[in-house]
N, C-alpha and C positions, 0 to 999 in steps of 0.2 A: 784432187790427185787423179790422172790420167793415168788407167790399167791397162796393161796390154797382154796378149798370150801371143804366145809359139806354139804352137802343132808342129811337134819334133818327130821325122823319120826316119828310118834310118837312112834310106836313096836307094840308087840303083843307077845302071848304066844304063837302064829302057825306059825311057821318057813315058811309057804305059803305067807302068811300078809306079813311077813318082807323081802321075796325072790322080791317082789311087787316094794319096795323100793330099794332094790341093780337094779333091771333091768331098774327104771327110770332112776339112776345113770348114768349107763351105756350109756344110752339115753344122758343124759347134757352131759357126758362128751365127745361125738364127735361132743358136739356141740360149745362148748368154751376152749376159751386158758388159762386154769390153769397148773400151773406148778403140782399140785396134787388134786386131787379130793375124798373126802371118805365118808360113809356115817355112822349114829348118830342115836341114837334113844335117845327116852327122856325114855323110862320104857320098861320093859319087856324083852328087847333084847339088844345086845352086838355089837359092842360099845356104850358106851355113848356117851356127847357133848365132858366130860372132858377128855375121852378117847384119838378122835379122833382130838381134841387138841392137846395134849401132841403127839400125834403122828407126827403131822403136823410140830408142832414147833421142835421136834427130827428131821425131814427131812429139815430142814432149813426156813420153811416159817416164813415170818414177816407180813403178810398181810393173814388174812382169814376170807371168808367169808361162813355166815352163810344162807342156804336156806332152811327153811320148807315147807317141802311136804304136804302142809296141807291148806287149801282150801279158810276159815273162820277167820277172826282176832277175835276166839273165845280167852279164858281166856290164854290157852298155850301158843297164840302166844304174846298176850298183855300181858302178866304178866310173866307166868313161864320163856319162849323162853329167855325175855330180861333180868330176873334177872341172870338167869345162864352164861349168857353172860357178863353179871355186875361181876360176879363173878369170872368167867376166866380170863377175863382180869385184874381185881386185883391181881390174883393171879401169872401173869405172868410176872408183874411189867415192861413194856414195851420191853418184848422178841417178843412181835407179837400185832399187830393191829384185832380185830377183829369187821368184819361189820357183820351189821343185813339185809339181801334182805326183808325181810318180809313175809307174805303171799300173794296165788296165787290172789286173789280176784276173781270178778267176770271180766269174760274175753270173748271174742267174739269163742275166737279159743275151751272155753270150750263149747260154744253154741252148736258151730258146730259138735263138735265128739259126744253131747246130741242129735242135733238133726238125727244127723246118727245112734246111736245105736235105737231111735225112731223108723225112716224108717225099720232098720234090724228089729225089734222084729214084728214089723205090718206086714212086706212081708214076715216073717220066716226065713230071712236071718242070724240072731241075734244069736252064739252059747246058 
């Protein structure tokens, strides 16, 4: 069975914002064994969720999953993220399985890169 992931962002109109999210991508993906990895924005930018769907499932995945690059189980991730996924998966009528990872929450290893960019900005190290 061929797995796939999304690295879901939200977008943005500044192709900067969204270059932010392809170079995390790039990041997971030397870090896990997915047979394909692509990334999703929910507005503004190109691909969508349904896009990068449809893509995945064109490549043979049957198993994908879903990761929002997004921080906060604010309203997108609790609402928007799961209906659109409610959706896809209806529409695909069991061509692919698709999971939700959730959001990042709060996390020890975000502590620590907080409390680092800290240290940088106080000793001027901080670009």
């Amino acid at each position: 069975m061929k797995t796939g992931g999304i690295i879901l962002g939200h977008g943005s109109r500044e192709a900067a914002a969204n270059q932010v999210v392809l170079a995390v991508a790039e990041m997971v993906r030397a870090q896990v064994q997915l047979d394909f990895l692509q990334v999703a924005f929910l507005s503004f930018a190109s691909p969508t969720l349904p896009e990068a769907v449809d893509s995945l499932v064109h490549q043979g995945t049957e198993k994908i999953i879903v990761a929002p690059l997004f921080l906060v189980a604010g309203r997108h991730v609790r609402e928007h993220i799961p209906a659109l996924i409610a959706a896809e998966q209806q529409r695909l009528q069991g061509k692919a399985a698709i999971l939700y990872a959730g959001e990042i929450g709060p996390d020890p290893r975000l502590a620590s890169i907080l409390a680092e960019r800290i240290r940088g900005a106080d000793s001027g190290t901080i670009d």
